[in-house]
C-alpha positions as CSV (number, residue, x, y, z in Angstrom):
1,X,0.0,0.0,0.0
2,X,1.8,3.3,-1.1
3,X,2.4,5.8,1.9
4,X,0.3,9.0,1.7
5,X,1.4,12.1,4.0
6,X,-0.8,14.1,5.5
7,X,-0.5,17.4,7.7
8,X,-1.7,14.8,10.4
9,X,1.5,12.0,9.7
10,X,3.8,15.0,10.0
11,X,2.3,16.4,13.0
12,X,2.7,12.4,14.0
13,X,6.4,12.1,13.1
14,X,7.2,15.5,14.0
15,X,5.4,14.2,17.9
16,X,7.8,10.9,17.9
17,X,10.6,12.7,16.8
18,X,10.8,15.1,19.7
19,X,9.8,12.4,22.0
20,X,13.2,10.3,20.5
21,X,15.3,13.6,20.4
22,X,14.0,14.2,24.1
23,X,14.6,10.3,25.2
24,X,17.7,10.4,24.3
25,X,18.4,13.7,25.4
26,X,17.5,12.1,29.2
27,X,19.9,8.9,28.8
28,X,22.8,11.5,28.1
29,X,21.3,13.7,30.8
30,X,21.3,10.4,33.2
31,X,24.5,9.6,32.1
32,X,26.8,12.5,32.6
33,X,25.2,13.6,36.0
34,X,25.8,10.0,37.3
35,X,29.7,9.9,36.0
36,X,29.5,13.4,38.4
37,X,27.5,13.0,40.9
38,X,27.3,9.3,42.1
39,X,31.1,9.3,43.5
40,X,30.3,12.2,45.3
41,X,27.7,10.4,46.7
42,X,29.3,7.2,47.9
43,X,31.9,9.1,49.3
44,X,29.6,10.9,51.4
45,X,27.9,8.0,52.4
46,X,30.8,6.7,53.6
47,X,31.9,9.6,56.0
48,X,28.3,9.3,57.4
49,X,28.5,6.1,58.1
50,X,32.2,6.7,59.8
51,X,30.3,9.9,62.2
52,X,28.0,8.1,63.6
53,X,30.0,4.9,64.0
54,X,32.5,7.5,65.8
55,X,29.5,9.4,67.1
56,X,28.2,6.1,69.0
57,X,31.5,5.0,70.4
58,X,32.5,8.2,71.7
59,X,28.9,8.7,73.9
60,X,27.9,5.3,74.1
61,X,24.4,6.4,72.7
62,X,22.4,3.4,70.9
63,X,22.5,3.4,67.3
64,X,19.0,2.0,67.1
65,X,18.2,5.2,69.6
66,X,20.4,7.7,67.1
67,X,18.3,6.4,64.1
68,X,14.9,7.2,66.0
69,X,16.0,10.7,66.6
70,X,17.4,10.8,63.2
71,X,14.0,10.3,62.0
72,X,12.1,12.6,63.9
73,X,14.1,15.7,63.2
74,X,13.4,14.2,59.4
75,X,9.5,14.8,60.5
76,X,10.7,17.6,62.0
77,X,12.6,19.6,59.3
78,X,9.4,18.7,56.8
79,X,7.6,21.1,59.3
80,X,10.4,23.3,58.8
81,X,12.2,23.0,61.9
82,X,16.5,23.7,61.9
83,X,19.2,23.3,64.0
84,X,19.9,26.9,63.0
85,X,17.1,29.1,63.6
86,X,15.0,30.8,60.6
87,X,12.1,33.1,60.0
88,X,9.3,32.2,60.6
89,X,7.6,29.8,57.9
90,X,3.5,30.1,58.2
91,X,3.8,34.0,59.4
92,X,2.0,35.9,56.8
93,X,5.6,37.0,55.3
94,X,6.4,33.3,55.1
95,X,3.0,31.7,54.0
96,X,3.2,34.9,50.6
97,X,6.6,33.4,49.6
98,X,5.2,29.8,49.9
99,X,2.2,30.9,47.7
100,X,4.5,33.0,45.6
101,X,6.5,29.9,44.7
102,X,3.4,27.8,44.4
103,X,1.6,29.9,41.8
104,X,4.8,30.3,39.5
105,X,5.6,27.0,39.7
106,X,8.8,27.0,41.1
107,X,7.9,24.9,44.5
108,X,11.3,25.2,46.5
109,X,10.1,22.8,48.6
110,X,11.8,24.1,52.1
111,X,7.7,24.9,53.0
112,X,5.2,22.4,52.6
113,X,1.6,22.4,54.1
114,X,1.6,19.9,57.0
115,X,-2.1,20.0,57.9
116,X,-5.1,18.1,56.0
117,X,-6.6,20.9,55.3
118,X,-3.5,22.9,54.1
119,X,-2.7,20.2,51.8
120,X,-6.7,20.1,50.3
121,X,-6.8,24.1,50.4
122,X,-3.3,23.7,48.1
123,X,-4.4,21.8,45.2
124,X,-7.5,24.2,44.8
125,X,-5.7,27.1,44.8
126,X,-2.9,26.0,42.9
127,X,-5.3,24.7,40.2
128,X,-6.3,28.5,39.7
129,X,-3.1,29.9,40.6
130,X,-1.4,28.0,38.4
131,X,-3.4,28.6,35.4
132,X,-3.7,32.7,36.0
133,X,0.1,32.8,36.2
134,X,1.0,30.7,33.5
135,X,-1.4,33.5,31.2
136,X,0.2,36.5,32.9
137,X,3.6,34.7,31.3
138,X,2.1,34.1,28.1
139,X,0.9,38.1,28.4
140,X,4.3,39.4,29.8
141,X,6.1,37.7,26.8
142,X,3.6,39.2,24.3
143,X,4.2,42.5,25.5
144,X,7.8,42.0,25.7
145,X,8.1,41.1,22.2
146,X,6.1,44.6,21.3
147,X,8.7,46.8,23.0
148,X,11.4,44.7,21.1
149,X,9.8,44.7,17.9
150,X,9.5,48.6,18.4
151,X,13.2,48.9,19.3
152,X,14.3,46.9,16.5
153,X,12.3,49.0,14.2
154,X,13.6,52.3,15.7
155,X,17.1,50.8,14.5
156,X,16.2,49.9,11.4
157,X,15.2,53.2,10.3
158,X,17.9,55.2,12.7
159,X,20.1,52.7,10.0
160,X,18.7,53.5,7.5
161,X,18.9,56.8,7.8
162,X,22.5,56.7,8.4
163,X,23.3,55.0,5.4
164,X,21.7,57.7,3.3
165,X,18.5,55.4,2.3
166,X,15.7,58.1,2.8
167,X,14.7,58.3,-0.4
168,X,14.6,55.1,-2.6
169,X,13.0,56.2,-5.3
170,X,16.0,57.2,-7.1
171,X,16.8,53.8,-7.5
172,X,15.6,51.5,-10.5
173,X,15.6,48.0,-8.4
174,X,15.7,48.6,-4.4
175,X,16.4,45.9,-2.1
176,X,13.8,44.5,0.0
177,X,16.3,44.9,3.0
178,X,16.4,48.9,2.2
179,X,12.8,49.6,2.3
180,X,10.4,49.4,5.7
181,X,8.0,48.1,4.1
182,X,9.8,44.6,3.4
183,X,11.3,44.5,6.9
184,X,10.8,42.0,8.8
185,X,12.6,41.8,12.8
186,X,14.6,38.9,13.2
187,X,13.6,35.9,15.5
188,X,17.4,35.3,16.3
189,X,17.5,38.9,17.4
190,X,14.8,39.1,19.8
191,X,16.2,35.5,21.2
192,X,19.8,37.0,21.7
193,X,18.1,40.6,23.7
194,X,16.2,38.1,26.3
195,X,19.2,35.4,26.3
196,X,21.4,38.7,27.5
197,X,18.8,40.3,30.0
198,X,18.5,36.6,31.7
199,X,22.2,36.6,32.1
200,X,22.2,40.5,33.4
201,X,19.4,39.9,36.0
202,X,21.4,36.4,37.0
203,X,24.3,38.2,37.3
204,X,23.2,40.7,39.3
205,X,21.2,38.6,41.2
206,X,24.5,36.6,42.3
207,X,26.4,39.4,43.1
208,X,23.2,40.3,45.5
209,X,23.0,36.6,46.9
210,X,26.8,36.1,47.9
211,X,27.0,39.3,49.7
212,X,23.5,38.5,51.7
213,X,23.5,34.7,51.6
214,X,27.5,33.7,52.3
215,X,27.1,32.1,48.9
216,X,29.9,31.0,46.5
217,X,29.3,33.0,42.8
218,X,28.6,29.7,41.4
219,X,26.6,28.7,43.7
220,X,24.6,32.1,43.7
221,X,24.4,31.6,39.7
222,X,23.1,27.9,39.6
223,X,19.9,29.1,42.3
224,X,19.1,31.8,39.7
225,X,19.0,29.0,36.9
226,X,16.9,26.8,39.1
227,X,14.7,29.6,40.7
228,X,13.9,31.4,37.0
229,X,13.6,28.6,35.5
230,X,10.9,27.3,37.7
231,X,12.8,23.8,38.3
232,X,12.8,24.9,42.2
233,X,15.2,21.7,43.6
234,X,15.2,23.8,47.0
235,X,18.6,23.3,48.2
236,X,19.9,26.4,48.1
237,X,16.6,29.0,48.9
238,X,17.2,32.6,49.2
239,X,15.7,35.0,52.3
240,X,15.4,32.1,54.7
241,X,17.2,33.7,57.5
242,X,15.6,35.2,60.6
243,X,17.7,38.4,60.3
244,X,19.7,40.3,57.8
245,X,21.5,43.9,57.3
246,X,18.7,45.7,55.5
247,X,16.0,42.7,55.5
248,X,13.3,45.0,54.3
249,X,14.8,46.2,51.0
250,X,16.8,43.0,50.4
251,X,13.6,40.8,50.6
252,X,11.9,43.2,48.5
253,X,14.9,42.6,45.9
254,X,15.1,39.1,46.0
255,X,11.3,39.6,45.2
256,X,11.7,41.6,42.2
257,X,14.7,39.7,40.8
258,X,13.2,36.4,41.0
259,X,9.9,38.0,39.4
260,X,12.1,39.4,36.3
261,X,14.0,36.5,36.2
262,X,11.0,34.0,35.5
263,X,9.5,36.3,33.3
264,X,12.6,35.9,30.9
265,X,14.1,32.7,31.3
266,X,9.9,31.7,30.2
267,X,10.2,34.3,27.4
268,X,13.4,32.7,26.3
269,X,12.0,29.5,26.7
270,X,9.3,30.1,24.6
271,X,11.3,31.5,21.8
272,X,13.7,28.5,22.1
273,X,11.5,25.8,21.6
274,X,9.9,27.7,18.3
275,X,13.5,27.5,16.5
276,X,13.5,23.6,18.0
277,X,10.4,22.9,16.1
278,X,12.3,24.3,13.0
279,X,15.1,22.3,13.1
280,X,12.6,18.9,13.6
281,X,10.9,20.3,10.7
282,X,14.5,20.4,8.8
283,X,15.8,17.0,10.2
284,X,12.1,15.6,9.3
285,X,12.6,16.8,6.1
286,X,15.9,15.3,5.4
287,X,14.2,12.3,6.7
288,X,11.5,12.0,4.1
289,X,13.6,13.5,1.5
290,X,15.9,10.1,2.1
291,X,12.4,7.8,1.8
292,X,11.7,9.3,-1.2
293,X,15.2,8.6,-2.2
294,X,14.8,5.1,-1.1
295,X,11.4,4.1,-2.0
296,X,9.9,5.8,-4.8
297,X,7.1,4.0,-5.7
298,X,5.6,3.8,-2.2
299,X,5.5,7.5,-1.9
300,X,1.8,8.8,-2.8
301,X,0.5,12.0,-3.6
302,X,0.8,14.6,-1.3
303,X,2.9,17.5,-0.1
304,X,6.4,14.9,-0.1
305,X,5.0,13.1,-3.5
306,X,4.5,16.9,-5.6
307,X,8.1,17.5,-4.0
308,X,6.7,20.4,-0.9
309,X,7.5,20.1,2.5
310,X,6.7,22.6,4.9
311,X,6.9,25.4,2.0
312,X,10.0,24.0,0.8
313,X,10.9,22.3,-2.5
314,X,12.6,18.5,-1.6
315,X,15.0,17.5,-4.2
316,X,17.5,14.5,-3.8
317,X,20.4,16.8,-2.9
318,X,21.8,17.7,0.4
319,X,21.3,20.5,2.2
320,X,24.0,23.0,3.1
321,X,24.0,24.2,7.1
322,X,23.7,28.2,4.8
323,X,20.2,26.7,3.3
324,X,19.0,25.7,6.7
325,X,19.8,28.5,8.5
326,X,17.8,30.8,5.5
327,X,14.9,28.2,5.7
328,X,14.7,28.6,9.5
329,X,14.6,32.7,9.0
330,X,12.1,32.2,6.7
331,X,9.7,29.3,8.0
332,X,9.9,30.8,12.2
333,X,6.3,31.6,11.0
334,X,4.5,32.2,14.4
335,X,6.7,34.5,16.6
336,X,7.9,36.4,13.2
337,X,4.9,37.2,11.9
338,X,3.3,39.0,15.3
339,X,6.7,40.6,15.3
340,X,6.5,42.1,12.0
341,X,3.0,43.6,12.3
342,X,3.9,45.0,15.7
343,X,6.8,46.6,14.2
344,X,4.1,48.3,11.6
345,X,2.1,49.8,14.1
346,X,-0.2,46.8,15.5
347,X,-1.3,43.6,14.4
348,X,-4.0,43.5,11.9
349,X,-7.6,42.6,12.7
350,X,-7.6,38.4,11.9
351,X,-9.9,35.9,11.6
352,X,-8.7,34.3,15.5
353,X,-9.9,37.4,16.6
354,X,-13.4,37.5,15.1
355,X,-13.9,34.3,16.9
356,X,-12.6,35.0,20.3
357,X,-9.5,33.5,20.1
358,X,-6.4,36.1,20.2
359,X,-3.1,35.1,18.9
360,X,-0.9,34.8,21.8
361,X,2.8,32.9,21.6
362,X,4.3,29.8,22.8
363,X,1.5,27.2,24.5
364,X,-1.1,29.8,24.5
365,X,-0.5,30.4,20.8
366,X,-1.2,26.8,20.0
367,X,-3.9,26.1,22.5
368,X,-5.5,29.3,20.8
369,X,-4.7,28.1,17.2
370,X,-6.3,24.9,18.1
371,X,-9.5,26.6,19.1
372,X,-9.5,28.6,16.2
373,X,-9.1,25.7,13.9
374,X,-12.1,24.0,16.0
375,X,-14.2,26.6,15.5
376,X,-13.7,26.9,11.8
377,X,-14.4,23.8,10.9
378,X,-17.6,24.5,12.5
C-alpha cells in the first residue's frame, strides 16, 4: 500500500521525533550527571556512616536510639524545623513566599503544608493559581516582544537613515532589505536581547546573593538558573534567615529579581522551543527527502510526493547548514509574523480574533490556534 502524508502524519512524526530527540536527550542527561554526581555520593555515604559509628563509640548512645532521633528531626525539618534558627515559615511574610512559589511554579520545597486541610486548600488554589500565572507569562512575553519589535524597528530606520536610504525612489531596483515596508525583525534577534537580559538579571542577582546569603558566585548563579527557570530543587533558597542587614529592601529585591527572572528565562524558553520545532521540521525533512530517495514507488501524492514540505521544495540533494539557517529565517512563521505587524504599528484585525480566540505565543498560541481551527471547521 503506497504511503500517503498528510499534515496529520507530520504532525505524527514531527510528535515521535521530539519524543526520541527528548529520550535520548535524558539517557545523556542520566549519564553525565551520574559519572559526576554518584562518587560524590558514595563518598559521602561513607563519612556518614564513619560519624555516627565515631559518634556512637564516643557517647555510648544506641544506634538504634540515634536512628529514632534521626527520623524525627526528618519529621521535624518537613515542618520546617532547623538546628539553626530561621524566620518564621506560616507568618503571613512566610506563608506569601510559599504561595509566591506555588503559583509560579517553582515549589522550593523548604515549605510544605503539613495539615489536612492545608494540603486540600493547596491543590484548589494552585489549580487556579497556576493557570492565572501561566497567562500572565504568556501576556508578559507578548508584550515583551512589542517593546522589542518597536526597538528593533527604531534601528532599522535610525540605519537607515545613516546609510543615506531616505529616499529610494531614485533607485531602478531597491532591495527588499532597504525599504520598511519589506522588513521584517529577526527571530534570532529578539532570542539574543532576552538570552542577554536573563544573564544581566542572573548576574546581578548573584552578586546580591553572595553578599547576603555567604554564597559562593557559582553557587549564587546555579539558584538563579533553578529559581527562573521554575525547576525549584530547594537546596539552596534565598531570604530564609531570621535576620539580615537591611532585611526590608533585600527581601523586596530578592522579590523583584526572581519575578524578572522568571518572566525571561519563560520568554526565552518560549522563543527556544519555536526555533526547535524548525530544526525537527529540517531533520524531518531530510528524513523524508531520504524515503523518497529510497522508496519511490511507495511515496503517494501529497505534499512529499509533488516534491513540498513545509513550504519547501525537496530534491534528492543535500542541504548545506547556509540553506537551513535561511529556511529557518524564513519558515519561524508564528513569533515572526506577530513581530512584523507590531513593528508596523499593531497587528492586523484576523480571523482568531473574530472568533474570540487572540493570537498569543508559545503554549497559549497553539492552544488558541487549536480553538481557532475547532471553531472553523464549524
Amino acid at each position: 500500500m503506497p504511503f500517503k502524508w498528510s499534515p496529520m502524519n507530520e504532525d505524527n512524526a514531527r510528535f515521535c521525533l521530539l519524543a526520541g530527540l527528548i529520550l535520548l536527550y535524558l539517557l545523556c542527561g542520566a549519564a553525565i550527571f551520574s559519572a559526576l554526581e554518584h562518587p560524590f555520593e558514595l563518598r559521602a555515604r561513607h563519612l556518614w556512616k564513619q560519624q555516627l559509628d565515631n559518634f556512637t563509640k564516643q557517647y555510648r548512645v544506641n544506634l538504634g536510639a540515634l536512628h529514632t532521633l534521626l527520623r524525627q528531626y526528618e519529621e521535624a525539618n518537613g515542618a520546617g524545623i532547623r538546628v539553626d534558627t530561621l524566620r518564621p515559615r506560616w507568618d503571613f511574610s512566610g506563608a506569601f513566599y510559599f504561595v509566591g512559589t506555588v503559583v509560579s511554579t517553582i515549589g522550593f520545597g523548604m515549605t510544605t503544608p503539613a495539615t489536612i486541610a492545608g494540603k486540600i486548600f493547596l491543590i484548589f488554589y494552585g489549580l487556579i493559581g497556576c493557570a492565572a500565572t501561566i497567562l500572565f507569562f504568556n501576556l508578559f512575553l507578548e508584550r515583551i516582544i512589542t517593546m522589542l519589535a518597536y526597538i528593533m524597528r527604531w534601528c532599522h530606520e535610525r540605519r537607515l537613515r545613516c546609510a543615506g536610504v531616505g529616499a529610494i525612489s531614485g533607485r531602478e531596483e531597491p532591495r527588499e532589505d532597504d525599504s520598511l515596508e519589506g522588513w521584517k525583525p529577526s527571530v534570532y534577534y529578539v532570542m539574543l536581547i532576552l538570552g542577554v537580559a536573563s544573564v544581566v538579571i542572573a548576574c546581578s542577582a548573584s552578586t546580591l546573593y553572595c553578599s547576603m546569603e555567604d554564597w559562593s558566585y557559582v553557587d549564587s548563579l546555579y539558584f538563579c538558573f533553578v529559581a527562573f527557570s521554575t525547576i525549584g530543587f530547594g537546596d539552596l533558597v534565598s531570604s530564609q534567615r531570621q535576620q539580615y542587614e537591611a532585611q526590608e529592601a533585600y527581601r523586596l529585591g530578592n522579590c523583584l529579581f526572581i519575578l524578572m527572572g522568571v518572566c525571561c528565562i519563560y520568554s526565552l524558553f518560549n522563543v527556544i522551543s519555536i526555533i526547535i520545532k524548525q530544526t525537527l521540521n529540517w531533520i524531518l525533512g531530510k528524513l523524508v527527502c531520504c524515503w523518497r530517495l529510497l522508496r519511490p514507488a511507495e511515496t503517494d501524492a501529497g505534499p512529499v510526493a509533488d516534491g513540498v514540505y513545509g513550504g519547501r521544495r525537496l530534491s534528492g540533494e543535500m542541504i548545506s547548514v547556509n540553506e537551513f539557517m535561511v529556511s529557518n529565517k524564513v519558515s519561524l512563521a508564528l513569533l515572526q509574523k506577530q513581530l512584523s505587524e507590531t513593528a508596523h504599528q499593531g497587528p492586523q484585525q484576523s480571523y482568531g480574533h473574530q472568533n474570540g480566540f487572540s493570537g498569543g505565543v508559545g503554549a497559549l498560541g497553539i492552544m488558541n490556534n487549536r480553538l481557532q481551527e475547532t471553531s472553523v471547521d464549524r
